[in-house]
N, CA, C and O atoms as a GROMACS GRO file, in nm:
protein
  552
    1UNK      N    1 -11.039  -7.926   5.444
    1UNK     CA    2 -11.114  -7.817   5.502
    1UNK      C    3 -11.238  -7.876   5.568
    1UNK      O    4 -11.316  -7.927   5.489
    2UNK      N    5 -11.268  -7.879   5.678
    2UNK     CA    6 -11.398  -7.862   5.765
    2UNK      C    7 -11.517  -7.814   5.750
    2UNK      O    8 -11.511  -7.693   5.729
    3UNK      N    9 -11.624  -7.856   5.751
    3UNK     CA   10 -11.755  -7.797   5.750
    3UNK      C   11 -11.789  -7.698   5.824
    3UNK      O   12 -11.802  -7.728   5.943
    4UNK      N   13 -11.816  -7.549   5.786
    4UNK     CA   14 -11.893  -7.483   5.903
    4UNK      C   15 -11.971  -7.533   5.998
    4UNK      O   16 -12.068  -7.603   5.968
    5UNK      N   17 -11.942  -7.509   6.108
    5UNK     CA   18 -12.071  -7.570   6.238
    5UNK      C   19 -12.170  -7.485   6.222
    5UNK      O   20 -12.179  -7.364   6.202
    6UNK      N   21 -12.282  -7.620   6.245
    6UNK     CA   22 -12.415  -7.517   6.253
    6UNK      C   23 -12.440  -7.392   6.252
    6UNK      O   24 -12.482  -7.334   6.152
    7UNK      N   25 -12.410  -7.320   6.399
    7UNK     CA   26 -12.442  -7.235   6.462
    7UNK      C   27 -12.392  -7.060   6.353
    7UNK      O   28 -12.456  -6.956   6.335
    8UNK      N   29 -12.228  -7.112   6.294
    8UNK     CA   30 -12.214  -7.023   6.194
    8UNK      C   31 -12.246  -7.029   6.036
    8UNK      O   32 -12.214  -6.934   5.965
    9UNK      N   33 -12.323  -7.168   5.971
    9UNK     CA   34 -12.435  -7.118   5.896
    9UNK      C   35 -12.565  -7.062   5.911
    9UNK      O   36 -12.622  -6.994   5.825
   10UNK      N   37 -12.605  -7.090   6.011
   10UNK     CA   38 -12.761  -7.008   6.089
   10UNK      C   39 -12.690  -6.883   6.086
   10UNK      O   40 -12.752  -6.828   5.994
   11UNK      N   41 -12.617  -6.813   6.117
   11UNK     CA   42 -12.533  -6.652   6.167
   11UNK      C   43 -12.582  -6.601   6.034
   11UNK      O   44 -12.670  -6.520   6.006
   12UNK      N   45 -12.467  -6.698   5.929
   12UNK     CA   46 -12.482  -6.613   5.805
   12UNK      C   47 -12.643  -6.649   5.741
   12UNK      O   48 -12.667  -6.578   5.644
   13UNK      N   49 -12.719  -6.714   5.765
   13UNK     CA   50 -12.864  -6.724   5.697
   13UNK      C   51 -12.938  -6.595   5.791
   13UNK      O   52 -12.997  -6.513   5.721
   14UNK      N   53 -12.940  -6.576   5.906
   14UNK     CA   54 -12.951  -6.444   5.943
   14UNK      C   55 -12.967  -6.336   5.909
   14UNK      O   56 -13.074  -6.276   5.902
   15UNK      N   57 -12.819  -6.283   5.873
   15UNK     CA   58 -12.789  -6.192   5.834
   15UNK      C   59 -12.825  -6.178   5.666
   15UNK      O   60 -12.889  -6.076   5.639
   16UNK      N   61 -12.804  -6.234   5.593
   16UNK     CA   62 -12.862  -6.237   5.443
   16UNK      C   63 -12.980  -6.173   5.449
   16UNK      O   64 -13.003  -6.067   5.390
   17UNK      N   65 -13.099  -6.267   5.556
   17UNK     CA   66 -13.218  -6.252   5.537
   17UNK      C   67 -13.259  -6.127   5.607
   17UNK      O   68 -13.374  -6.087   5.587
   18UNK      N   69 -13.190  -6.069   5.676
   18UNK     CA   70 -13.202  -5.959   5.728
   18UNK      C   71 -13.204  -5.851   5.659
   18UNK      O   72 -13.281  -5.754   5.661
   19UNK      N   73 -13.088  -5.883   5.579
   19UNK     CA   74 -13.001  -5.788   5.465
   19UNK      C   75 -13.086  -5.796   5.362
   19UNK      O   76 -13.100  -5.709   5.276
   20UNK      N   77 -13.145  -5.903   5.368
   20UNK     CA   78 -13.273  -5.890   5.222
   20UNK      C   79 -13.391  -5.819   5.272
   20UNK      O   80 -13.452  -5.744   5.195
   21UNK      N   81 -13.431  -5.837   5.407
   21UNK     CA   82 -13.554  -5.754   5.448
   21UNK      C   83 -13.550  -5.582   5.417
   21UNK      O   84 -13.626  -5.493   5.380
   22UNK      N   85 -13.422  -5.599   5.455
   22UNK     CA   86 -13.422  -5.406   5.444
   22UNK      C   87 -13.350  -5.391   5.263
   22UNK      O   88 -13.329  -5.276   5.224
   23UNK      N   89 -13.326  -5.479   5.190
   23UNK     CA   90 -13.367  -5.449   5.072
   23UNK      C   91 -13.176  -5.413   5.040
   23UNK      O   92 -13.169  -5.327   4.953
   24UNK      N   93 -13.040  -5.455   5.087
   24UNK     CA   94 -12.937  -5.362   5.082
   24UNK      C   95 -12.830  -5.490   5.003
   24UNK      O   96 -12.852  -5.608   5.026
   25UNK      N   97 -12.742  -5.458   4.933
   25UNK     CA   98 -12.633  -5.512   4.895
   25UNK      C   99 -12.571  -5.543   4.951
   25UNK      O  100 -12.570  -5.479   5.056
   26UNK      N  101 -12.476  -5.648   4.944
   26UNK     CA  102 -12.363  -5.681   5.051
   26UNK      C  103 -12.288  -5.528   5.020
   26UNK      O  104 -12.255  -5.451   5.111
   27UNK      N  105 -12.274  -5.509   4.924
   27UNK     CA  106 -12.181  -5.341   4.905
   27UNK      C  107 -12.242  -5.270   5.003
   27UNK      O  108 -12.163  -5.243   5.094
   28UNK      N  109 -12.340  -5.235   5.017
   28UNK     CA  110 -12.433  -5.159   5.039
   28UNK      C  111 -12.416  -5.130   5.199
   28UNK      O  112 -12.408  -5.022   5.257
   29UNK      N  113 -12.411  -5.276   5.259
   29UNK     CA  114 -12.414  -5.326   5.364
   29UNK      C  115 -12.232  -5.306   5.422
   29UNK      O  116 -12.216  -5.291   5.543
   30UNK      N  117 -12.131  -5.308   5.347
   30UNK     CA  118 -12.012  -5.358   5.365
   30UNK      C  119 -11.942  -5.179   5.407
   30UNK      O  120 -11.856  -5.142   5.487
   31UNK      N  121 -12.058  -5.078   5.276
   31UNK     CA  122 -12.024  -4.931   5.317
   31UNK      C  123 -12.052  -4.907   5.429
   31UNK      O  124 -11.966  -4.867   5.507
   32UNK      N  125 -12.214  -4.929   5.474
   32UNK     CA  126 -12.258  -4.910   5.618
   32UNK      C  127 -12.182  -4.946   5.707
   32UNK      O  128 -12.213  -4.879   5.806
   33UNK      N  129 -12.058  -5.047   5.742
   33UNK     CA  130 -12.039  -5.112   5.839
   33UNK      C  131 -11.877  -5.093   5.854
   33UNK      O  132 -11.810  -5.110   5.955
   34UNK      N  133 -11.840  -5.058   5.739
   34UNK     CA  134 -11.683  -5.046   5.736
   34UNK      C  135 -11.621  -5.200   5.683
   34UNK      O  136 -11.501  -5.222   5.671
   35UNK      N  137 -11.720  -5.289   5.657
   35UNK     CA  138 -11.654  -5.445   5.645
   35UNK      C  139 -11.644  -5.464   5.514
   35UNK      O  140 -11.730  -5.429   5.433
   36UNK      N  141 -11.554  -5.512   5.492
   36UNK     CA  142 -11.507  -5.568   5.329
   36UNK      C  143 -11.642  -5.660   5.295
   36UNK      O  144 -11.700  -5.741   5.368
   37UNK      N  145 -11.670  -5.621   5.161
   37UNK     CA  146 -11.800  -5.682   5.117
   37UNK      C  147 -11.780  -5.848   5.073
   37UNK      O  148 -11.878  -5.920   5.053
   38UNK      N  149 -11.643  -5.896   5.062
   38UNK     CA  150 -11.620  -6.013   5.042
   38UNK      C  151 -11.635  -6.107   5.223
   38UNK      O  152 -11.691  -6.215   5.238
   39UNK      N  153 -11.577  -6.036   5.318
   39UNK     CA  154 -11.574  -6.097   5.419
   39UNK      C  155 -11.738  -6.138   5.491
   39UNK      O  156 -11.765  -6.226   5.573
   40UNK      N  157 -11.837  -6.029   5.420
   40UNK     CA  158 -11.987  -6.026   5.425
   40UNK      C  159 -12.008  -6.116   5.360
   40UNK      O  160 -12.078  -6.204   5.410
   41UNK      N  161 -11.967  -6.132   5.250
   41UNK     CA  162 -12.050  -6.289   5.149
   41UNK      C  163 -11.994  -6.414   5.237
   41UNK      O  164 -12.070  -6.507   5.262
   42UNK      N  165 -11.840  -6.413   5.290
   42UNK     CA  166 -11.833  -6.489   5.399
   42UNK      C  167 -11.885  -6.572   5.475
   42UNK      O  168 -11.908  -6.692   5.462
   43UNK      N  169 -11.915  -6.446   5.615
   43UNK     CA  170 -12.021  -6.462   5.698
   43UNK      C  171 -12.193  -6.519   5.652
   43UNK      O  172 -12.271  -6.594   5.712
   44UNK      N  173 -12.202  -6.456   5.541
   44UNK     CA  174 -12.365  -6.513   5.469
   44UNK      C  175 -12.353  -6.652   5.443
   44UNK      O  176 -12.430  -6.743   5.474
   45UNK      N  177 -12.228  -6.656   5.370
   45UNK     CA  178 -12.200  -6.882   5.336
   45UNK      C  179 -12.166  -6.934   5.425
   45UNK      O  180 -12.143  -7.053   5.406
   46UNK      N  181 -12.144  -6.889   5.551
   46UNK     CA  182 -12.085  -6.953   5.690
   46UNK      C  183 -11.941  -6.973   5.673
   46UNK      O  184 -11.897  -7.061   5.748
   47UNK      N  185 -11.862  -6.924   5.604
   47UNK     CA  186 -11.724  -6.957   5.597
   47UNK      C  187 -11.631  -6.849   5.676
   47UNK      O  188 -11.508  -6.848   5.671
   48UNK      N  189 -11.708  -6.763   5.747
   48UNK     CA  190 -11.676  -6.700   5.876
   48UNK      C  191 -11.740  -6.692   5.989
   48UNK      O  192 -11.862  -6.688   6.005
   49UNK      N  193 -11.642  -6.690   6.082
   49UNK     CA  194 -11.693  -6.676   6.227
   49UNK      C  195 -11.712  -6.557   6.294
   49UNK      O  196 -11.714  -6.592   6.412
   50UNK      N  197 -11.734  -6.397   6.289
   50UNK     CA  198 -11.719  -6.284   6.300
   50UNK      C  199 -11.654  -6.289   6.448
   50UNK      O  200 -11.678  -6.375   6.533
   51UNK      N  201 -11.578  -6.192   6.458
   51UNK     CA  202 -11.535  -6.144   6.606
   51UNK      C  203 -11.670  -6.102   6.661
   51UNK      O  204 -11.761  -6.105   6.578
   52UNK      N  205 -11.706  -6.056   6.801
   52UNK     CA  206 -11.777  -5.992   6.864
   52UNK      C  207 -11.783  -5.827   6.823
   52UNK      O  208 -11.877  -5.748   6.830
   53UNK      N  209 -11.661  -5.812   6.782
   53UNK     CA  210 -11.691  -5.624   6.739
   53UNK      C  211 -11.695  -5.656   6.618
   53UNK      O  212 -11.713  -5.543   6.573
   54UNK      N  213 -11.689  -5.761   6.475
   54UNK     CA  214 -11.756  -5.744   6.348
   54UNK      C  215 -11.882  -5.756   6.395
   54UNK      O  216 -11.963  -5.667   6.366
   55UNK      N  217 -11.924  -5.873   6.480
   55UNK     CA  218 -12.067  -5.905   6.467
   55UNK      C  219 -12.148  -5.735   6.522
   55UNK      O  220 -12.253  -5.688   6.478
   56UNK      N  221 -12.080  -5.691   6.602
   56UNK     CA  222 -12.170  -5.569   6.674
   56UNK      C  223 -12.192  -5.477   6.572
   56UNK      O  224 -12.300  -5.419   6.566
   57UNK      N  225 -12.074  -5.448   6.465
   57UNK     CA  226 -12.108  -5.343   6.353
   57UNK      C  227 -12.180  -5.424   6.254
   57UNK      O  228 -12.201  -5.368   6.146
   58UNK      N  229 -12.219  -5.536   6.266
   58UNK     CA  230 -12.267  -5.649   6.142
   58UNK      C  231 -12.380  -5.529   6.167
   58UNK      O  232 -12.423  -5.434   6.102
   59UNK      N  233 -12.406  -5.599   6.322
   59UNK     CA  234 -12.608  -5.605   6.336
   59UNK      C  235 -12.608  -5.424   6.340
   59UNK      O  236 -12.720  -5.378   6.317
   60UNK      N  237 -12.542  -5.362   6.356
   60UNK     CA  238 -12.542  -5.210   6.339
   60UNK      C  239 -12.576  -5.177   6.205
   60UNK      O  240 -12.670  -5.102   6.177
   61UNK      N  241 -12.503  -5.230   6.124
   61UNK     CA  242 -12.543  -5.226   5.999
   61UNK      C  243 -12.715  -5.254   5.917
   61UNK      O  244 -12.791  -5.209   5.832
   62UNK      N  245 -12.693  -5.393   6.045
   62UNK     CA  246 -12.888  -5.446   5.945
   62UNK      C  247 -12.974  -5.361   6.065
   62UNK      O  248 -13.095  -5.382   6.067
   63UNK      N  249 -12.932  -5.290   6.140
   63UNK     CA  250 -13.033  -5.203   6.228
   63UNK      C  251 -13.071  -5.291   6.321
   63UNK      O  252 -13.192  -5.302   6.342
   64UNK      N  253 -13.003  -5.350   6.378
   64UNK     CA  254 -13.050  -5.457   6.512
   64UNK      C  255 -12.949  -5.462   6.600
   64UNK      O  256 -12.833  -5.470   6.562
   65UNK      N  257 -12.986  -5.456   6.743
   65UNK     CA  258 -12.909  -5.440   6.846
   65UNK      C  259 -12.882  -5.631   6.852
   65UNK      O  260 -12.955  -5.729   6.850
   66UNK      N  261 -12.765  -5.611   6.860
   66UNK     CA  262 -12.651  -5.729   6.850
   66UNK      C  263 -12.743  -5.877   6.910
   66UNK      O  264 -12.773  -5.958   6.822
   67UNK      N  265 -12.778  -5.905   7.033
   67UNK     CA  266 -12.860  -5.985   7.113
   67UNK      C  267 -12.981  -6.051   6.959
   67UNK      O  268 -12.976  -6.169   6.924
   68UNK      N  269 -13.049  -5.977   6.911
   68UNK     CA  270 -13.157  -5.975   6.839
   68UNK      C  271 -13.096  -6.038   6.682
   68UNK      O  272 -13.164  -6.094   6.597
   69UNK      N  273 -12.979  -6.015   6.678
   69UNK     CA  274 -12.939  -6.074   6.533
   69UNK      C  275 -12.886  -6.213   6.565
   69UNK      O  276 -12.899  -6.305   6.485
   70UNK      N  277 -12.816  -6.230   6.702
   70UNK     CA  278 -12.787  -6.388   6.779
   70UNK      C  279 -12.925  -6.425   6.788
   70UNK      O  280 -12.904  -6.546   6.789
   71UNK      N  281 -13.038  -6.417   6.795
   71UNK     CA  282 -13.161  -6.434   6.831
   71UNK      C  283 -13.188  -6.551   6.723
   71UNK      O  284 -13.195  -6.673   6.718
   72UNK      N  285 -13.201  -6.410   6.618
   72UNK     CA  286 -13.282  -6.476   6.494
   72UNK      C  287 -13.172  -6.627   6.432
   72UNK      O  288 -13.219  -6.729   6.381
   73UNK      N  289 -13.018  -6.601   6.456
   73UNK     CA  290 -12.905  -6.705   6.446
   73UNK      C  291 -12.968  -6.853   6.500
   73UNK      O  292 -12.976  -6.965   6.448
   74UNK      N  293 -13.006  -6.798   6.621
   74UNK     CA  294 -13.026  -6.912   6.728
   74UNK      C  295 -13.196  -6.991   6.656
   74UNK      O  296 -13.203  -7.112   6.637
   75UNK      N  297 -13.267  -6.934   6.638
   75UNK     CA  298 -13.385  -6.936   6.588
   75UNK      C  299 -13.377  -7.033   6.472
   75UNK      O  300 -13.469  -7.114   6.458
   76UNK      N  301 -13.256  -7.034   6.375
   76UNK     CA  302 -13.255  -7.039   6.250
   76UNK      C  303 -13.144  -7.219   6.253
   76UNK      O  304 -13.139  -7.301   6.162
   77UNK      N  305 -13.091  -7.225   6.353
   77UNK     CA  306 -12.987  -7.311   6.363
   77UNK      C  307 -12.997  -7.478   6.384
   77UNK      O  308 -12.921  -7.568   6.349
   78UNK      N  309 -13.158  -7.479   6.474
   78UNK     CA  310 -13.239  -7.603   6.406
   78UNK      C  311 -13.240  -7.697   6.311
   78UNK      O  312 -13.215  -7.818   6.306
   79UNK      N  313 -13.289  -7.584   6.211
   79UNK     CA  314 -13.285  -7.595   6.100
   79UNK      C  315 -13.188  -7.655   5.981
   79UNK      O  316 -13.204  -7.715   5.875
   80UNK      N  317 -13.074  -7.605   6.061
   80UNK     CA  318 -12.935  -7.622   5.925
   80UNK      C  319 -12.894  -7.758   5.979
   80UNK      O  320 -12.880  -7.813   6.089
   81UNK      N  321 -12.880  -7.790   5.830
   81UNK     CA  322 -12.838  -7.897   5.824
   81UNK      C  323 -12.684  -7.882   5.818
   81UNK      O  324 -12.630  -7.789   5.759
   82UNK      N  325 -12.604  -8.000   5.898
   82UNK     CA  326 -12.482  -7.997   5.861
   82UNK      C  327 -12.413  -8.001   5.775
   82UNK      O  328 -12.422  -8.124   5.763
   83UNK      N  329 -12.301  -7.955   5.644
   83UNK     CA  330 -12.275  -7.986   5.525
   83UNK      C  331 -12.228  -8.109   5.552
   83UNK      O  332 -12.289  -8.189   5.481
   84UNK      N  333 -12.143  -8.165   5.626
   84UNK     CA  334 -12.094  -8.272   5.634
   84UNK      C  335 -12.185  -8.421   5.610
   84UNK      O  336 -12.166  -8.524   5.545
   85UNK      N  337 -12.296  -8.369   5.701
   85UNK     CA  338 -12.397  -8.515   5.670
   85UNK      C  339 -12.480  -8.485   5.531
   85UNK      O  340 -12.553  -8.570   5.480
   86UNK      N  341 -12.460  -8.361   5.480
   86UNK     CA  342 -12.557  -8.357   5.336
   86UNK      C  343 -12.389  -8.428   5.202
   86UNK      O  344 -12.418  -8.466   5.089
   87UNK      N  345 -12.297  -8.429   5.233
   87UNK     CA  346 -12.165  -8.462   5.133
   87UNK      C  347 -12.242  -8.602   5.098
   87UNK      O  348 -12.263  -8.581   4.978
   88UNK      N  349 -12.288  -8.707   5.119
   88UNK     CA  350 -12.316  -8.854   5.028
   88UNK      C  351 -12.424  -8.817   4.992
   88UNK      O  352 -12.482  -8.916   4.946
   89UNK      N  353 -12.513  -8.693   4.984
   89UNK     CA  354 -12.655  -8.730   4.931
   89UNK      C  355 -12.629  -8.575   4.807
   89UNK      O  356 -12.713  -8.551   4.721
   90UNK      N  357 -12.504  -8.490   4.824
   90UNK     CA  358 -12.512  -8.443   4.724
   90UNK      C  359 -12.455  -8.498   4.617
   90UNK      O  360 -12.352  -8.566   4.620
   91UNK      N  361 -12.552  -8.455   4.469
   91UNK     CA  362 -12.497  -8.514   4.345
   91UNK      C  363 -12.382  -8.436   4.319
   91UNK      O  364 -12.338  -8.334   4.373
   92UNK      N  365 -12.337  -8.518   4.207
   92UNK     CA  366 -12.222  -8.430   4.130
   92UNK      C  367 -12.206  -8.300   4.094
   92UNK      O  368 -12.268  -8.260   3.996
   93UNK      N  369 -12.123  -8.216   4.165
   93UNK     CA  370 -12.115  -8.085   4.115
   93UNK      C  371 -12.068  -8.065   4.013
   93UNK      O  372 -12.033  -8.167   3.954
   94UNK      N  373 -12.044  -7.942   3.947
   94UNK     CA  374 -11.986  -7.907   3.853
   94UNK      C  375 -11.847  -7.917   3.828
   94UNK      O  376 -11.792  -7.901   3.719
   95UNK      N  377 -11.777  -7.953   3.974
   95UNK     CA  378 -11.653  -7.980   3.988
   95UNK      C  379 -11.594  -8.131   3.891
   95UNK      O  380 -11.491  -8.177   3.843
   96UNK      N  381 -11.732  -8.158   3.903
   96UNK     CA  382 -11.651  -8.343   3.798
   96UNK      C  383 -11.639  -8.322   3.645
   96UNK      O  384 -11.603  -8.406   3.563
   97UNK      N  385 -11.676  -8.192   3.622
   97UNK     CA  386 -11.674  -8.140   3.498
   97UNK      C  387 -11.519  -8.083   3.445
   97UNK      O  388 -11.470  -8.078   3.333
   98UNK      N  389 -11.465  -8.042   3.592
   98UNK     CA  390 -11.335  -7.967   3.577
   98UNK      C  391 -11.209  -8.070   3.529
   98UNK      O  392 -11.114  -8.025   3.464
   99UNK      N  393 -11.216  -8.174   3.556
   99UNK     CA  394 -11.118  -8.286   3.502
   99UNK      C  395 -11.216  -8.407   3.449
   99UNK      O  396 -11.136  -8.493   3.412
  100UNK      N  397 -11.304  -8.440   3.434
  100UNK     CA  398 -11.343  -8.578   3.405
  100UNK      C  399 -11.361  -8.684   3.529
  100UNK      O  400 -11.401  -8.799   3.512
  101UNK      N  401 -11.327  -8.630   3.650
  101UNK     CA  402 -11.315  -8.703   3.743
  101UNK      C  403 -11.421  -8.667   3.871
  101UNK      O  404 -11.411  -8.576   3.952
  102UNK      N  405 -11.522  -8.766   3.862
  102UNK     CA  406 -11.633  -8.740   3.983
  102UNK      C  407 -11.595  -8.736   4.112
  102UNK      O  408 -11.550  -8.832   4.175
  103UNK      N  409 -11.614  -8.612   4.160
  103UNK     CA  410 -11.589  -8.593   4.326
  103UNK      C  411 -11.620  -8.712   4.414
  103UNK      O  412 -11.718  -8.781   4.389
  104UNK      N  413 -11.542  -8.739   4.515
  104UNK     CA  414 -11.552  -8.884   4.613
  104UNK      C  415 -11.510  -8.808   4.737
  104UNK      O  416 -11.443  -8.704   4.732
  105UNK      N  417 -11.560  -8.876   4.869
  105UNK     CA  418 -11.537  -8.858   4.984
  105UNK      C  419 -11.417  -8.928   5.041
  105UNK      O  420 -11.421  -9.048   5.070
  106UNK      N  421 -11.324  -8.863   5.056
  106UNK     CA  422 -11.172  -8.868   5.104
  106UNK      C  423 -11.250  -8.944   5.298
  106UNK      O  424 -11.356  -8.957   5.360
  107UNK      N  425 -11.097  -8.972   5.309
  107UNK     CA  426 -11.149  -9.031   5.459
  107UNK      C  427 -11.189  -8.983   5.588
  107UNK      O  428 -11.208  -9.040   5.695
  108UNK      N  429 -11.195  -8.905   5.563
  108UNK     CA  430 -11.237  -8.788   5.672
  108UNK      C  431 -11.416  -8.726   5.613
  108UNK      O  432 -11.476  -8.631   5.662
  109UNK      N  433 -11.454  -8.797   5.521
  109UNK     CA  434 -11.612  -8.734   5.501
  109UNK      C  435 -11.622  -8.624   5.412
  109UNK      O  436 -11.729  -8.563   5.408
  110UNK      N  437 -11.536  -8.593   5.349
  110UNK     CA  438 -11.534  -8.438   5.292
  110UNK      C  439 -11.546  -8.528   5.118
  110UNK      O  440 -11.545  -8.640   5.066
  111UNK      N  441 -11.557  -8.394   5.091
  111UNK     CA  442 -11.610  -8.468   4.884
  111UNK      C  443 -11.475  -8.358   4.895
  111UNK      O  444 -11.452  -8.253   4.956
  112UNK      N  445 -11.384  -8.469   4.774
  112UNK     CA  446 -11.287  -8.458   4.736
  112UNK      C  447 -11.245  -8.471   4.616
  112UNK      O  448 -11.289  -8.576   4.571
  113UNK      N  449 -11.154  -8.392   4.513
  113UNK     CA  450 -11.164  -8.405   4.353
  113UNK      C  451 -11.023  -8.431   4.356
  113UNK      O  452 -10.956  -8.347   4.417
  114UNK      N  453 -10.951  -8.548   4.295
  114UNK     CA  454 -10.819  -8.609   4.226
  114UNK      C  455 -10.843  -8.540   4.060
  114UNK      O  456 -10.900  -8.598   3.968
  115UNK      N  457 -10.787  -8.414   4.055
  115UNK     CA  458 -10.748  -8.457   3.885
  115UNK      C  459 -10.598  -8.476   3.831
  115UNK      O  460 -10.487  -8.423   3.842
  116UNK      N  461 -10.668  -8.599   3.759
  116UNK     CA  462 -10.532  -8.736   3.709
  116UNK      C  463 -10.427  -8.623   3.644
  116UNK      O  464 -10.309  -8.636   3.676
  117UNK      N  465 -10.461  -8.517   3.558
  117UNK     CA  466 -10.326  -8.404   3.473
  117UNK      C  467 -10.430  -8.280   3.495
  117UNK      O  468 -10.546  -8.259   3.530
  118UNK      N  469 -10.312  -8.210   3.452
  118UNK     CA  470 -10.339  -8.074   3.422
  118UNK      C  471 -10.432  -8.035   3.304
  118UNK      O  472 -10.443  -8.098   3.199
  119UNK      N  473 -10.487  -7.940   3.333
  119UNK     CA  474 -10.600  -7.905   3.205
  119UNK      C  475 -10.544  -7.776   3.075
  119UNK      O  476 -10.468  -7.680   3.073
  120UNK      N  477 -10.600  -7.819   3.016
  120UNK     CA  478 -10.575  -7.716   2.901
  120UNK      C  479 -10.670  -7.637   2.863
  120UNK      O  480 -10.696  -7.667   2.747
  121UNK      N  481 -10.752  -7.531   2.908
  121UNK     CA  482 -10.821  -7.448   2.867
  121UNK      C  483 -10.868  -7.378   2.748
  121UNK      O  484 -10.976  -7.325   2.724
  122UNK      N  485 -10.756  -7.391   2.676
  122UNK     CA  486 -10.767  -7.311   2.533
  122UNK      C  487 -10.647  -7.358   2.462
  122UNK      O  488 -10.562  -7.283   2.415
  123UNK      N  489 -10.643  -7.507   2.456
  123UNK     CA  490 -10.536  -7.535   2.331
  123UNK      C  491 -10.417  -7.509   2.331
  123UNK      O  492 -10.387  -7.403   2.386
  124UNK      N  493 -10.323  -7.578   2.283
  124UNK     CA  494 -10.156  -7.571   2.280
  124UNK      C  495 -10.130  -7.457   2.352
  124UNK      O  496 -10.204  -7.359   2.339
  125UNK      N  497 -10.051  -7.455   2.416
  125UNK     CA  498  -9.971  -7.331   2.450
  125UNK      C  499 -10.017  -7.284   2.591
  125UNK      O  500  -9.929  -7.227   2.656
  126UNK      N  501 -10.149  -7.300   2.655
  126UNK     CA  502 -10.239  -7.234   2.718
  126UNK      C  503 -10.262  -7.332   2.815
  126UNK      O  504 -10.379  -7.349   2.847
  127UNK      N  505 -10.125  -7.438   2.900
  127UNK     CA  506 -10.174  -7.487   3.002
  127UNK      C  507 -10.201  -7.452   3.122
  127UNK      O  508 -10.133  -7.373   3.188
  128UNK      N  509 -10.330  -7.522   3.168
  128UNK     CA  510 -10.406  -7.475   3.272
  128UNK      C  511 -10.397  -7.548   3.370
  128UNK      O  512 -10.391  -7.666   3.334
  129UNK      N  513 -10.389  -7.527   3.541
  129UNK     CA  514 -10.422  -7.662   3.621
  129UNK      C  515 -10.560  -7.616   3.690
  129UNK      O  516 -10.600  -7.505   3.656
  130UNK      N  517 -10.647  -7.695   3.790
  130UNK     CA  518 -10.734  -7.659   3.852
  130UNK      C  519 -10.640  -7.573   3.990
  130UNK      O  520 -10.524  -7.586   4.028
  131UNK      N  521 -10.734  -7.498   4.031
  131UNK     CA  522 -10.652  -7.430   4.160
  131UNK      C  523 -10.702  -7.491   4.262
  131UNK      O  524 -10.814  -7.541   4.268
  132UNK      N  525 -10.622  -7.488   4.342
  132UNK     CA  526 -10.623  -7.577   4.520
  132UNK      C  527 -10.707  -7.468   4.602
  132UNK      O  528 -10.667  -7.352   4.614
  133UNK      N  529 -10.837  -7.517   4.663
  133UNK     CA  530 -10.889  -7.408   4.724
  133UNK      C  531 -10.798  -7.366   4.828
  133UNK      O  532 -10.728  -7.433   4.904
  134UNK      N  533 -10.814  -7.243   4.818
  134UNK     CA  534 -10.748  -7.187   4.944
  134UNK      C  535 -10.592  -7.064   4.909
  134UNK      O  536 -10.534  -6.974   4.970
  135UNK      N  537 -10.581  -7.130   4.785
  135UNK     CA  538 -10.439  -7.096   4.670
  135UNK      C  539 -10.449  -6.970   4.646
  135UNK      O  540 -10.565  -6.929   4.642
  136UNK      N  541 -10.354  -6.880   4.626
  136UNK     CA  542 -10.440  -6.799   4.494
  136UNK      C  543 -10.332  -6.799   4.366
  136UNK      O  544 -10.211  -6.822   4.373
  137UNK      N  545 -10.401  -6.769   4.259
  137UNK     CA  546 -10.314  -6.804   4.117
  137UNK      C  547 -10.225  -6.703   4.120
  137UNK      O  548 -10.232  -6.601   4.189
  138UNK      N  549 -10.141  -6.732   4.045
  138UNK     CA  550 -10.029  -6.613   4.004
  138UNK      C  551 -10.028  -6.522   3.923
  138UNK      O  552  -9.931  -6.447   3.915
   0.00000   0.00000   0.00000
């Protein structure tokens, strides 16, 4: 998986901070707008790119005419750092906890987790594996 580009973590730091100015929930925000409140936490972590008619009901939602929420995006985009160039200077997540095995950068730059077996969560009977992002469990 790929790093968000800049431009759509600035979008979603935007909109959060927007969404925090007027004080509203992603629920809150997701009723106002008609948008699934998960696809809003999304857009806030940069792991979406909104169409032009989400983004228009986004900024409808935080009370800003569309231009003015690209504004503050554009404003904000400086700033962000790429995840990709922050992957060797972040420490160990919690992920090296999930198998015993410390996250490493695969060849392409990305932090990457090998776990050697499957996990067991709760003892005999109760095997567990880690899930593959992107998966969903059964």
């Amino acid at each position: 998986m790929s790093a968000s580009p800049a431009f759509q973590v600035a979008l979603g730091l935007a909109v959060k901070a927007r969404r925090s100015e007027l004080e509203l929930t992603q629920e809150q925000l997701a009723n106002d707008t008609e948008l699934h409140q998960r696809w809003i936490s999304n857009v806030e972590t940069g792991k979406r790119n909104p169409s032009y008619a989400s983004l228009r009901r986004l900024a409808a939602g935080l009370e800003l005419p569309t231009a003015d929420l690209i504004a503050r995006a554009e404003q904000l985009e400086p700033d962000v750092i790429s995840p990709t160039s922050q992957s060797s200077q972040r420490p160990a997540t919690d992920s090296s906890r999930l198998c015993g095995v410390a996250p490493h950068l695969d060849p392409s730059g990305h932090t990457a987790l090998a776990c050697p077996a499957p996990i067991s969560p709760s003892g005999p009977g109760t095997a567990g594996t880690v899930p593959r992002p992107g998966h969903k469990e059964r």
